[in-house]
Every structure is written in structure tokens, then in C-alpha cells.
C-alpha positions as CSV (number, residue, x, y, z in Angstrom):
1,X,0.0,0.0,0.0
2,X,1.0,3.4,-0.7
3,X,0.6,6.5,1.6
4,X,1.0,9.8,-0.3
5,X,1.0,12.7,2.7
6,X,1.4,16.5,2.3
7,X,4.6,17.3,4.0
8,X,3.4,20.3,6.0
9,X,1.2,18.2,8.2
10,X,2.7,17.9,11.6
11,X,3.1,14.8,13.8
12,X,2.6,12.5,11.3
13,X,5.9,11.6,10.2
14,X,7.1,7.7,10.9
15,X,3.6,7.0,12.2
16,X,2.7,4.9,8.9
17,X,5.6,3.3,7.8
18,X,4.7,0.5,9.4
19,X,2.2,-0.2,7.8
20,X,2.6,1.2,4.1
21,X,5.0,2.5,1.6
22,X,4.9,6.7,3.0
23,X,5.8,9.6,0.4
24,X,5.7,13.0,1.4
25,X,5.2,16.0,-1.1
26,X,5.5,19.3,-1.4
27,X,1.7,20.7,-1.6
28,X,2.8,21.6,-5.5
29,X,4.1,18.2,-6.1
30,X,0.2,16.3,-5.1
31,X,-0.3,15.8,-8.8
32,X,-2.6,13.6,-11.0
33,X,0.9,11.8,-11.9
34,X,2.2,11.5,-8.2
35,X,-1.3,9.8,-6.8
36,X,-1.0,7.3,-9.8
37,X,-0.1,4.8,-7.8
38,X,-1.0,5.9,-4.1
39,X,-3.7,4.2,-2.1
40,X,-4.2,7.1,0.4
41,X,-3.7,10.5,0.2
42,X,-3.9,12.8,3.7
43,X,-3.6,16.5,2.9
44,X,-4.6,19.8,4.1
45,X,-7.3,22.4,2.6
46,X,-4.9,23.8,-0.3
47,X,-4.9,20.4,-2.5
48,X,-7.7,20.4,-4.5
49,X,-9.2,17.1,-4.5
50,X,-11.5,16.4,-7.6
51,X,-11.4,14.2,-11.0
52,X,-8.7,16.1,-12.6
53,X,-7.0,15.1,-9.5
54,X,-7.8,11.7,-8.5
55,X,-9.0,10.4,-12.0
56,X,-6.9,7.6,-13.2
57,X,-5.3,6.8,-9.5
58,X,-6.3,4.1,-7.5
59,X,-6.7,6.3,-4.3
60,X,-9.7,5.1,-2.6
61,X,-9.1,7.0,0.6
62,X,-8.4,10.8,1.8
63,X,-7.7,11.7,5.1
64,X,-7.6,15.7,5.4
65,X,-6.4,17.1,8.7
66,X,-8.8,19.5,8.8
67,X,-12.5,20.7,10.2
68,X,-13.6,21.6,6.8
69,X,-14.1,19.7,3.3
70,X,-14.6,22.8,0.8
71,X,-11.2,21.8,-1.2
72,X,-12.6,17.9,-1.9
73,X,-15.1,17.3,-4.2
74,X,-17.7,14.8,-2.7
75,X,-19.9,14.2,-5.1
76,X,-17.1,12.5,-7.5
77,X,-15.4,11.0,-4.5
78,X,-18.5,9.4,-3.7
79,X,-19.4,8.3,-7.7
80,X,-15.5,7.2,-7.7
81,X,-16.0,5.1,-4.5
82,X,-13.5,7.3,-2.3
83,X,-13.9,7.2,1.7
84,X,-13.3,10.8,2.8
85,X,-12.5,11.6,6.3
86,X,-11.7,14.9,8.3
87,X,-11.0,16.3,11.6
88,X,-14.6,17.9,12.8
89,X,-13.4,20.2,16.1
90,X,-10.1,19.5,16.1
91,X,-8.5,23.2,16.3
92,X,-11.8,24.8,17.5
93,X,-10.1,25.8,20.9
94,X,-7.8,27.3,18.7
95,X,-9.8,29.5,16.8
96,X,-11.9,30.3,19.8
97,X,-8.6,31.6,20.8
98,X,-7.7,33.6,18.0
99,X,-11.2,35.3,18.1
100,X,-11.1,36.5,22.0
101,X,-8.4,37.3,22.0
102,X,-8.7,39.8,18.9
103,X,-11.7,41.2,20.8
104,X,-9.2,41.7,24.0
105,X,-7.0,43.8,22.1
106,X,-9.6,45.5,20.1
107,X,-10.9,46.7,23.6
108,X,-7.6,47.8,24.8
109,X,-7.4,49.7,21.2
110,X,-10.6,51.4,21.7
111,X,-9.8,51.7,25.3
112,X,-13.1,50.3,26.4
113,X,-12.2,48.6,30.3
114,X,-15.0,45.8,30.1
115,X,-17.2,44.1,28.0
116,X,-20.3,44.4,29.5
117,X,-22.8,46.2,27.5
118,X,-21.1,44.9,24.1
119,X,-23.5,42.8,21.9
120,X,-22.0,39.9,19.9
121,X,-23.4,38.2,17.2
122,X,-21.6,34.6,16.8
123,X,-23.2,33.1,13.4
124,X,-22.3,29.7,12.8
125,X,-22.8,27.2,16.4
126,X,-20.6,24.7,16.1
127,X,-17.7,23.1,16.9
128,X,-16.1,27.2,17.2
129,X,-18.9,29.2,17.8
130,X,-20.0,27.4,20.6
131,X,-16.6,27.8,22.5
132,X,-16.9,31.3,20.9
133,X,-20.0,31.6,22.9
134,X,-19.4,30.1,26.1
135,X,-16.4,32.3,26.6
136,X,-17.6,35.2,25.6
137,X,-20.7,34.5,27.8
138,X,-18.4,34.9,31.0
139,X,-16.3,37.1,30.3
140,X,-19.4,39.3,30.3
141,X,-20.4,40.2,26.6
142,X,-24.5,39.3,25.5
143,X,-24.2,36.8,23.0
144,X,-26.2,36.4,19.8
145,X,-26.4,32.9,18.7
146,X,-27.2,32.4,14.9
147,X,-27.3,29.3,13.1
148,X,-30.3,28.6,11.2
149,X,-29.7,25.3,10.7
150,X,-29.3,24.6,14.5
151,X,-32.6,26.5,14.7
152,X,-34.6,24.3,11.8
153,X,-33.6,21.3,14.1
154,X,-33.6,22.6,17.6
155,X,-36.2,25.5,17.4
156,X,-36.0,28.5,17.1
157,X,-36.2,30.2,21.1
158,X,-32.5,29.5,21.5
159,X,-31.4,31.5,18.3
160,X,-31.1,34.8,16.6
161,X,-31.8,35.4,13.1
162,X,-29.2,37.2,10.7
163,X,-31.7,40.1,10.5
164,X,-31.5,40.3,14.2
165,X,-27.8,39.9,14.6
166,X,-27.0,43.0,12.0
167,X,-29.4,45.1,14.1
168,X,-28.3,44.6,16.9
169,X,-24.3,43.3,17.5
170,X,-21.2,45.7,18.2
171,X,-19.3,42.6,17.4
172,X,-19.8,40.1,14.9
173,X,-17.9,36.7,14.3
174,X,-18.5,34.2,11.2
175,X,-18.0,30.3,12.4
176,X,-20.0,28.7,9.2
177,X,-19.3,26.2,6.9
178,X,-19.2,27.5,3.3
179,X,-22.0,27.0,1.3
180,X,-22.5,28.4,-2.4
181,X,-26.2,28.1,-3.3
182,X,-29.3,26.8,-1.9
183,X,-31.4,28.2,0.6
184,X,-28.5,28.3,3.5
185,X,-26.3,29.7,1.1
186,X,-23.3,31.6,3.0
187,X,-21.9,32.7,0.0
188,X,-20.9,36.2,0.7
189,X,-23.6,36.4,3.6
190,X,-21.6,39.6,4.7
191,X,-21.2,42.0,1.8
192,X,-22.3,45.5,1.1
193,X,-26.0,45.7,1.9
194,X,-25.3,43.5,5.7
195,X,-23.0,46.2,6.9
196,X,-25.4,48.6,5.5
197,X,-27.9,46.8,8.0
198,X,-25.4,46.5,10.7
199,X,-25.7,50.5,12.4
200,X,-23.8,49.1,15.7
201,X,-21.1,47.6,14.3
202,X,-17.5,48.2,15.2
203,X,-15.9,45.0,15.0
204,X,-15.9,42.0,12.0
205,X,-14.3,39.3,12.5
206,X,-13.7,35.9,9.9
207,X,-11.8,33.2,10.9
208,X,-14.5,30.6,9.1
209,X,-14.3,30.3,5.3
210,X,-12.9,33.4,2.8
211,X,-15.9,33.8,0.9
212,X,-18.5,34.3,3.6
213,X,-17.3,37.8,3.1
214,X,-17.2,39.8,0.5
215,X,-13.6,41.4,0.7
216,X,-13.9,44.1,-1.8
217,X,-17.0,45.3,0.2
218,X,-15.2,44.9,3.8
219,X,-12.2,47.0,2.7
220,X,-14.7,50.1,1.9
221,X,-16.1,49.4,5.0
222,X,-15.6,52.3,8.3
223,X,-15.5,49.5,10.9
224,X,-12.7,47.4,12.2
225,X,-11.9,44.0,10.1
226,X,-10.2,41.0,12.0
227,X,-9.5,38.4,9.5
228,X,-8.1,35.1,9.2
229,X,-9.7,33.9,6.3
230,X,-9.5,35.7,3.1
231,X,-11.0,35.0,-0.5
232,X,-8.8,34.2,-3.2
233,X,-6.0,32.7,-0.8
234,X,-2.5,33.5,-1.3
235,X,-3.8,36.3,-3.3
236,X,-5.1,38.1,-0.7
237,X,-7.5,41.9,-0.7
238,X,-4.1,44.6,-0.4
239,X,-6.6,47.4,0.4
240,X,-8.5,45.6,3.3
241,X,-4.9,44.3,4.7
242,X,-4.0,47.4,4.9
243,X,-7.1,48.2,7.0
244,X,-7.3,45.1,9.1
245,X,-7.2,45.8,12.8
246,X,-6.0,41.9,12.7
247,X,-4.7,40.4,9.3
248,X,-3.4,36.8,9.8
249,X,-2.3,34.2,7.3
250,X,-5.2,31.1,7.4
251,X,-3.1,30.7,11.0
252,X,-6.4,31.3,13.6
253,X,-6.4,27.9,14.2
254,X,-2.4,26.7,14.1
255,X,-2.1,25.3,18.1
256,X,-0.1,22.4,18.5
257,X,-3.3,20.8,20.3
258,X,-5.2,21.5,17.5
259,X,-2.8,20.0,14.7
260,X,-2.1,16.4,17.2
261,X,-5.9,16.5,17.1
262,X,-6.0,16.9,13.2
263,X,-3.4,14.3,12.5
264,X,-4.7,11.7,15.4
265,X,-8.6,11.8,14.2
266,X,-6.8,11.1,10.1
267,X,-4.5,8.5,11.4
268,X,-7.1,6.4,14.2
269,X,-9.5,6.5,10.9
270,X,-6.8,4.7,8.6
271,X,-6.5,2.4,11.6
272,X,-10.2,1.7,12.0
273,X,-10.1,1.6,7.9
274,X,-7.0,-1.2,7.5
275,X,-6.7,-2.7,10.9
276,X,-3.7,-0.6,12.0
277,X,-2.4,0.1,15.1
278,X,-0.4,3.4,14.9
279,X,-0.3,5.8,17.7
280,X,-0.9,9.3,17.2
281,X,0.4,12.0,19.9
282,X,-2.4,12.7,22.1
283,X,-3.2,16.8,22.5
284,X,-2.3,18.0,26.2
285,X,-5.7,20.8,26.2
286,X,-9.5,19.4,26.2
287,X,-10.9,18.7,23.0
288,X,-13.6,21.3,23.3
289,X,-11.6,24.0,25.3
290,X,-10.9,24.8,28.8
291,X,-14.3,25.1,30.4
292,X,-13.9,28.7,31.4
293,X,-11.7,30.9,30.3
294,X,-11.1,35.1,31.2
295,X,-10.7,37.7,28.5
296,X,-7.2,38.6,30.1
297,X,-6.2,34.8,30.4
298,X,-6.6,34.2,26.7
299,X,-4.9,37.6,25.4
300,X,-1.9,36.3,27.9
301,X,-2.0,33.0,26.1
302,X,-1.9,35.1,22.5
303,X,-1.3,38.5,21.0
304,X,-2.6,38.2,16.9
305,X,-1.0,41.6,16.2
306,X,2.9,40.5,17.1
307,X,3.8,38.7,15.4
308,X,1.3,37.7,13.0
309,X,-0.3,40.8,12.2
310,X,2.6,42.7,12.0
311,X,4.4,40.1,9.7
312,X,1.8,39.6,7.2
313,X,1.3,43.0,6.6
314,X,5.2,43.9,6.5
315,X,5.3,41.1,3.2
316,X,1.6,41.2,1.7
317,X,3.4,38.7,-1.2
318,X,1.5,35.3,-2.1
319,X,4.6,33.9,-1.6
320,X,5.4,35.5,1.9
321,X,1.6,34.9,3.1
322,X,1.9,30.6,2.2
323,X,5.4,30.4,3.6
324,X,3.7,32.2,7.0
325,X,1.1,29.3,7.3
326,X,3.6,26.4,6.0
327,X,5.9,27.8,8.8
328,X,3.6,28.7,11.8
329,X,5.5,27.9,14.9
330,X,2.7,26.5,16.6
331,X,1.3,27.8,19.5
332,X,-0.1,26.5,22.8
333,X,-3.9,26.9,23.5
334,X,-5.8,28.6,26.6
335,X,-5.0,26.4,29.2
């Protein structure tokens, strides 16, 4: 069996060669010609994992380390017959972090001593938002919680809507999947006419999927931006990075925690899959997050504007913003 891995995945390497032939590639060098022959492929959310891809191999497995699935194309991996597994949660304590933590400094910027009295909207109430939530909770903001689907399933008394989230939030924070059409399309569900609707705005924040937002329309925007997650990735909006309160390379969720979890939920399904017995490196921090957490605890445990704003915006280059996020020295999470 052959294991084809994208090298920048950490804690992975020597787990599998025990059981399989292993080659690590550059994410450039994942080609239709290199998976000829592979069995397996584990990657990350910049291969692009479709027929032109995949046609022609006999990979009938994909392991991505990642919460999200926006980069593989399901519908022909499930015509082709290919088992597709990800990483649901595992660097939501992570990104939890990164968002907090923003708001903490934000505070300090506008020089605003406590939360209380501060309205945020948290849309998306999953894996993120719900850490999102709970924190923000105690450390005294008044959360909105908006997830539509949640609401479809759960009702709707424990929700928001978008309408009422725009009209009412100083903060907002996007935590949804990506989804380009239907009737839960979040597709650019911020763009021109939602900040239009938004009159108590100050603060955006999008460490979810790139195009939620509609960058063009953020960078004309008078608020503050905090964003993680931009459209057209490396090629990134120059006009709102030079705006950005926070500007950050795809990084929000880069903890060490959150990548063990990553790689250990990939690897324990090829073990479940073939039988294996490899042992992935357990993370040290709780799976969903510390139970509480302070706002001055989690800007202690990370600053996003040194170094990560600061270098970002110092190199704005494609080239400068991919080697950022291949080379993250990861960080702990809020313990």
C-alpha cells in the first residue's frame, strides 16, 4: 500500500511506515501523476481534491487534517468510490482563541475597560462558535447565537436570526461552513448591503471560510476587520490588509493541540479503515476547550497583532503569506 501525505502536516511523520509504503510531497508536487499509484492521500485544505486530481489513480481513501471539506469534491469522490474523512473540532479551541483574543486587544485599542454592555453576534454554532460563545458569555459580553440550521432542528427560542444579529451586535464573528447556493447559502452572507444593515457595528471578525465575506466590500467598510480567512487565498484583498485591525495568514487555528488533534482523528481512521495500530500524539488541552476561560487569560496565552499581524502586513506577497502558514511555529492553547 502506498501513503501519499502533504509534508506540512505535523506529527505525522514515521507513524505509517509500518504499515505502508509513505511519500511525502511538497503541496505543489500532489499531482494527477504522483497519486498514480498511491492508495491514500492525507492532505490539508490547499490540495484540490476532484477528478482532474484523482481520476486515473487508485486512491480510494483521503484523510484531510482539517475541520472543513470545501477543497474535496464529494460528489465524485463518492461516484469514484472514495472514503473521505476529516477532523470535525479538532483546532476549535484554537480558533476560539484567536477570536477572543482579537476582541481583548480591540478593547484595549478602543480603550473600552469591560465588555459588558457589548453585543456579539456569533453566526455559525458549532464546533467554534459554541466555544466562541461560552467564553464570551463569562467574560461578560451578551451573546447572539445564529445558526439557522441549528434553529430548523432545535427551534427557534435559542437562536437569533441574521436580521437580528445586524441590528443589533457591536461585534460580529462568522464560524460557518461554506455553502454556495441553496437556501443556506453563505456565499458572501456579509457583503455591502449586511454592513449597510449593521448600524452598531464596530468590529468583523472571519476566521470561518474566505468567501463568507465579500472582501472588496469589507475593505470600503468604516469599521474594524479581524480576519483570518480571506477569498482568493494566497492572493489576498491589499486594500483591506491594509485596514485590518488583525490580518493573519489562514493561521487562527495553528495550536499544536489543535494539529495532534488533526493528524490523530486522520491516522485512528486509517486504523479503523486497515486494521492498523499506529499511535498518534495525544493533545495536552481538552478537546472542546478549557471550560472557562477570562478575557485577560486568553490575550496572555496570545497576541494576533505580534507577530502575526505585523508580519503579514510587513510582506503582503503570495509567496510571503503561504510560507507564513507552512511555517507557523505552533502555539499553545488557553490552558
Amino acid at each position: 500500500m502506498k501513503i501519499v501525505v502533504e509534508n506540512h502536516i505535523p506529527y505525522i511523520a514515521h507513524l505509517l511506515e509500518p504499515y505502508a509504503q509513505v511519500l511525502y510531497l511538497e503541496t505543489s508536487d500532489i499531482t494527477a501523476s504522483a497519486l498514480k499509484d498511491a492508495d491514500v492521500l492525507i492532505t490539508r485544505t490547499r490540495t484540490r481534491c476532484d477528478e482532474a486530481l484523482l481520476s486515473g489513480s487508485r486512491v480510494r481513501m483521503i484523510g484531510t487534517a482539517t475541520i472543513g471539506t470545501d477543497h474535496i469534491d464529494l460528489d465524485y469522490c463518492r461516484r469514484a468510490g472514495i472514503k473521505v474523512v476529516n477532523a470535525p473540532g479538532c483546532n476549535a479551541p484554537a480558533v476560539a482563541q484567536w477570536v477572543l483574543s482579537t476582541v481583548g486587544y480591540w478593547l484595549q485599542k478602543e480603550g473600552i475597560a469591560q465588555p459588558r454592555g457589548l453585543v456579539m453576534g456569533v453566526v455559525g454554532v458549532g464546533h467554534v462558535g459554541s466555544i466562541v460563545a461560552r467564553w464570551a458569555k463569562q467574560m461578560g459580553f451578551e451573546v447572539l447565537l445564529c445558526d439557522p440550521p441549528r434553529a430548523q432542528k432545535e427551534g427557534a427560542a435559542a437562536f437569533s436570526t441574521i436580521e437580528e444579529v445586524k441590528a443589533k451586535s457591536h461585534i460580529i464573528t462568522f464560524h460557518t461552513p461554506l455553502y454556495r447556493e441553496g437556501e443556506l447559502s453563505t456565499f458572501h452572507i456579509c457583503d455591502e448591503q449586511f454592513l449597510a444593515e449593521a448600524p452598531n457595528l464596530r468590529l468583523l471578525m472571519n476566521a470561518a471560510r474566505g468567501p463568507i465575506c465579500d472582501n472588496e466590500a469589507l475593505a470600503h467598510w468604516h469599521g474594524d476587520v479581524a480576519i483570518d480567512c480571506w477569498e482568493h487565498e494566497p492572493e489576498i484583498n491589499l486594500p483591506l490588509l491594509e485596514k485590518a485591525f488583525v490580518a493573519t495568514p489562514h493561521i487562527a487555528g495553528y495550536s499544536a493541540d489543535g494539529k495532534r488533534r488533526g493528524t490523530a482523528m486522520v491516522v485512528e481512521a486509517l486504523n479503523a479503515e486497515f486494521g492498523w495500530h499506529a499511535s498518534p500524539l495525544a493533545a495536552e488541552a481538552p478537546y472542546g476547550g478549557v471550560e472557562t476561560a477570562t478575557l485577560q487569560g486568553v490575550m496572555r496565552s496570545y497576541n494576533p497583532l505580534t507577530p502575526d499581524t505585523a508580519a503579514l502586513k510587513s510582506n503582503p506577497t503570495p509567496t510571503s503569506f503561504e510560507h507564513l502558514r507552512n511555517h507557523y511555529p505552533l502555539r499553545p492553547e488557553v490552558l
